[in-house]
C-alpha positions in Angstrom: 19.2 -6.7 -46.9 17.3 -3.5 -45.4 16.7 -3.8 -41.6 12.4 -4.5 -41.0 10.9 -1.5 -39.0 10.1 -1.6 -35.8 7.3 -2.7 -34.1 7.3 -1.8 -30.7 6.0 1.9 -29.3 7.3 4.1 -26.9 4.8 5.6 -24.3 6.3 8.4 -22.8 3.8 8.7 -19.8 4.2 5.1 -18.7 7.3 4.3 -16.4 8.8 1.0 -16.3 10.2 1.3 -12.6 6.6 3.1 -11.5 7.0 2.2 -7.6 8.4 0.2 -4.6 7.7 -3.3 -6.2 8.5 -2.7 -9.7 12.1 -1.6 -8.1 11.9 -4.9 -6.0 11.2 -6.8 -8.7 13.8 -5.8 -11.2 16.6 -6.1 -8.1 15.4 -9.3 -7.6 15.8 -10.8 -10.7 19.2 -8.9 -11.3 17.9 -7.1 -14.7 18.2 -3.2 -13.1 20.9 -2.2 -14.8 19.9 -3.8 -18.0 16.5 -2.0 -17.8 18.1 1.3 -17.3 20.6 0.4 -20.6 17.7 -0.6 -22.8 15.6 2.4 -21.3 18.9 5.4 -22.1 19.1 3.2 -25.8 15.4 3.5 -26.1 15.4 7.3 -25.1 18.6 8.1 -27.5 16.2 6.5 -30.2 13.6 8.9 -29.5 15.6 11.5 -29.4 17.1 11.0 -32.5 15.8 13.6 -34.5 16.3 16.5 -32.5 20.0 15.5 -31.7 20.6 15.3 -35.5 19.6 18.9 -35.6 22.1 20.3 -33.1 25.1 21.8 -33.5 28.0 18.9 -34.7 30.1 19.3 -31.7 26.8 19.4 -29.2 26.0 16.1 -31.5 29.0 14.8 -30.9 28.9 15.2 -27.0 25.3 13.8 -26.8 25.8 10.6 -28.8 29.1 10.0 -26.8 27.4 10.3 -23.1 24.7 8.1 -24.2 27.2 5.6 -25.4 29.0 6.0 -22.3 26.5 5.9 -19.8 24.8 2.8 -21.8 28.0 1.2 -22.0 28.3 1.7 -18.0 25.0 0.6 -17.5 26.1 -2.7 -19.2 29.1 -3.1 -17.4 27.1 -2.9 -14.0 24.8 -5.3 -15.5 27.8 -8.1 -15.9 29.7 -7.5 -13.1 27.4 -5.6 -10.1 24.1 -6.3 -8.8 22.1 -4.7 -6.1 20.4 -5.8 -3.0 18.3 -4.6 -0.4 19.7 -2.6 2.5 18.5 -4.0 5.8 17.0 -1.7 8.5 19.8 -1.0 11.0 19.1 -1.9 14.4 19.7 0.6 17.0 20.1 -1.6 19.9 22.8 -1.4 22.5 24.6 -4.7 23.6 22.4 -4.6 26.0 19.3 -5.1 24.0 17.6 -1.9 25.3 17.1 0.6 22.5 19.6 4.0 22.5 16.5 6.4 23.1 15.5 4.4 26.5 
């Protein structure tokens, strides 16, 4: 059976993770690392021709560090997810701040 093309579209100029709540959102819903894995896949895709035309060992190196790094990217995704850092607090026991 041959495979039906594609019909999404890559926009180079538009970034998925485009500023502090687009991060917040992905973290919060646990899909970063996933997004990151579909967004190396999606680049390897576009990249496909010109990686084709290199050299077989330098085509060999670049399909196996995108395979690696998506691979990693996945395992992060099952096993890892991030959260927020809070703001340390630079209070003394006391409850006066160290600069006073």
């Amino acid at each position: 059976m041959p495979s039906l093309p594609k019909k999404y579209h890559i926009n180079p100029s538009v970034k998925i993770l485009r500023d502090v709540n687009s991060v917040k959102f992905h973290v919060d819903n646990d899909d970063y690392f996933g997004t990151a894995a579909t967004l190396v896949h999606l680049l390897q895709e576009q990249l496909a021709e010109q990686i084709k035309k290199a050299p077989a060992g330098e085509k060999n190196l670049i399909n196996k560090a995108f395979k690696n790094l998506e691979k990693d990217l996945i395992l992060l995704q099952k096993n890892y997810y991030i959260k927020t850092k809070k703001k340390a607090n630079h209070k003394t026991a006391k409850g006066k701040l160290k600069s006073q």
